[in-house]
Each structure stands twice: as C-alpha cells, then as structure tokens.
C-alpha positions in Angstrom: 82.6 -79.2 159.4 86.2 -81.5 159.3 86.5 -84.7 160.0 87.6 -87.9 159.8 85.1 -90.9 159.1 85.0 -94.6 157.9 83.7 -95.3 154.6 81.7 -98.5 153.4 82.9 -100.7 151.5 86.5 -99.9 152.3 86.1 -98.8 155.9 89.3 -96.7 155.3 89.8 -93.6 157.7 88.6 -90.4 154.9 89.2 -87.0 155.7 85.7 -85.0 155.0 84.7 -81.6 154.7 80.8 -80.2 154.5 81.5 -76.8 152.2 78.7 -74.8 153.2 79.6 -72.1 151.0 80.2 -74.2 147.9 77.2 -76.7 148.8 79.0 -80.0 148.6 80.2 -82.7 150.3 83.9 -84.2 149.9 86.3 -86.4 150.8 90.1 -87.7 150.0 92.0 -90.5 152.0 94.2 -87.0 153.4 94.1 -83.2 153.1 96.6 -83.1 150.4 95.1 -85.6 147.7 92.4 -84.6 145.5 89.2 -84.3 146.5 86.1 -86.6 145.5 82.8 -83.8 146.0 79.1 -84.6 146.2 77.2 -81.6 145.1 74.1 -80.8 147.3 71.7 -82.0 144.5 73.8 -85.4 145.0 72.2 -85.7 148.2 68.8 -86.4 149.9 69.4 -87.7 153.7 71.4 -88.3 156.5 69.9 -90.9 158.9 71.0 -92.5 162.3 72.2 -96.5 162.2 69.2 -98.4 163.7 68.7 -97.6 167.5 67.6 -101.1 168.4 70.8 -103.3 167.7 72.4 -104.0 170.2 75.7 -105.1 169.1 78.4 -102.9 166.8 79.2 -104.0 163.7 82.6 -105.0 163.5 83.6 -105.7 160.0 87.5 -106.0 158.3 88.9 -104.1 155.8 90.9 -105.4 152.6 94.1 -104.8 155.0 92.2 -107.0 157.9 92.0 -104.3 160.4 88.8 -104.3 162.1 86.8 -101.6 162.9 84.2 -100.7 165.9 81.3 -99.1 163.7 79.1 -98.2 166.8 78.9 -94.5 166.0 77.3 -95.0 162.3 75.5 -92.5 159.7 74.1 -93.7 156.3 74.1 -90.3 154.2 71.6 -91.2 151.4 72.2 -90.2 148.0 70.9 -90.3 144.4 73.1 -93.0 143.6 74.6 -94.6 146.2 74.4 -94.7 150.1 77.7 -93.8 151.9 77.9 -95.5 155.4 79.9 -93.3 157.6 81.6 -94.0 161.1 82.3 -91.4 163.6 85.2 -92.0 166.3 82.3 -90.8 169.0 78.9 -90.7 169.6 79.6 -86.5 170.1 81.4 -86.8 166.5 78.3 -89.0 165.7 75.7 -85.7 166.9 77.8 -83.1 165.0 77.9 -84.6 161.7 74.4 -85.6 161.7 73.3 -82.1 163.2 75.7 -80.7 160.2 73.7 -82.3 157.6 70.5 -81.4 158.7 71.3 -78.2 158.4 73.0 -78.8 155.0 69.7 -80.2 153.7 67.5 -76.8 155.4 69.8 -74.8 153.1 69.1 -76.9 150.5 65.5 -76.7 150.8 65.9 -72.8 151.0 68.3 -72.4 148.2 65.8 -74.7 146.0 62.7 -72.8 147.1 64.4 -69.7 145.8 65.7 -71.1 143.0 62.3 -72.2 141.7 60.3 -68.7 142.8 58.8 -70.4 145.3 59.4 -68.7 148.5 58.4 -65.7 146.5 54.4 -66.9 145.6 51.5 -66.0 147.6 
C-alpha cells in the first residue's frame, strides 16, 4: 500500500508505504527523500479514532494550516503512537484493512519463527 497521510505532531502531508515483502513500515515528507522505516517488530496495532465524537479534530500545524482530521488511525507502536489522517473514509478502510493484514503476517511469520506452528 501508497499513500499519503498526516502525521501527529506535525500534521505534515507524509508519503507512506506498507513493504510487505520487507516487513516494515515507512515514510519520507516525498518519494525522493530518504526513508524513515518501522520494522514489523516496531509495531503492535492499528486502531480506529473513537466512533462516538462527533466533531473532527481540527488542529494547526507549525505553518498554521489547519487540517480536517476526520478520517484518523492511531498505529500503536513500541515506542511511540503515530496518529495518521487519511484524505477519505475509503483511504481510512484501506489502510486500516492493510495493517490488519500486516499484523496476521506478523503473527504467522513469528509463530514460524519460534517452532510454534510446527508443535502438536
């Protein structure tokens, strides 16, 4: 999965890529400037912004733009939690469903890893 989302504190637009192949999770301000990655083991959840507000959260940026952050993901990890914006609520699905199935592989690769799938 590409993509561009908005990242807490900053709320600056990120391009982001989900390397399924290498495990990780990265992200540079553009496609052309080096990348900062999150390795799988980096990582523990991806979870939906609270259902039950009612209102966006509209917050301003160090350059005072203002953003809409309706379409929010918190992606939990070991040492910090990212809070991502999508641009849409289908943007919102496919990153979330993208994750999930990130963190399956995850589980697989680590049940491997540890003989575990192999016991009886």
């Amino acid at each position: 999965k590409e993509g561009s989302l908005f990242f807490l504190p900053s709320f600056e637009m990120r391009f982001c890529v989900m390397d399924m192949h290498k495990m990780v999770f990265k992200y540079a301000k553009s496609p052309k400037e080096e990348f900062t990655s999150l390795h799988m083991n980096e990582l523990i959840s991806c979870n939906f912004e609270d259902p039950n507000r009612k209102k966006p959260i509209k917050i301003k940026n160090q350059r005072q733009n203002q953003h809409d952050l309706k379409y929010v993901l918190y992606l939990i990890g070991r040492s910090r939690t990212f809070v991502l914006s999508a641009n849409t609520r289908s943007d919102q699905v496919m990153w979330f469903n993208g994750f999930q199935v990130f963190f399956k592989v995850k589980h697989v690769i680590n049940l491997v890893t540890s003989g575990t799938a192999f016991s009886k």
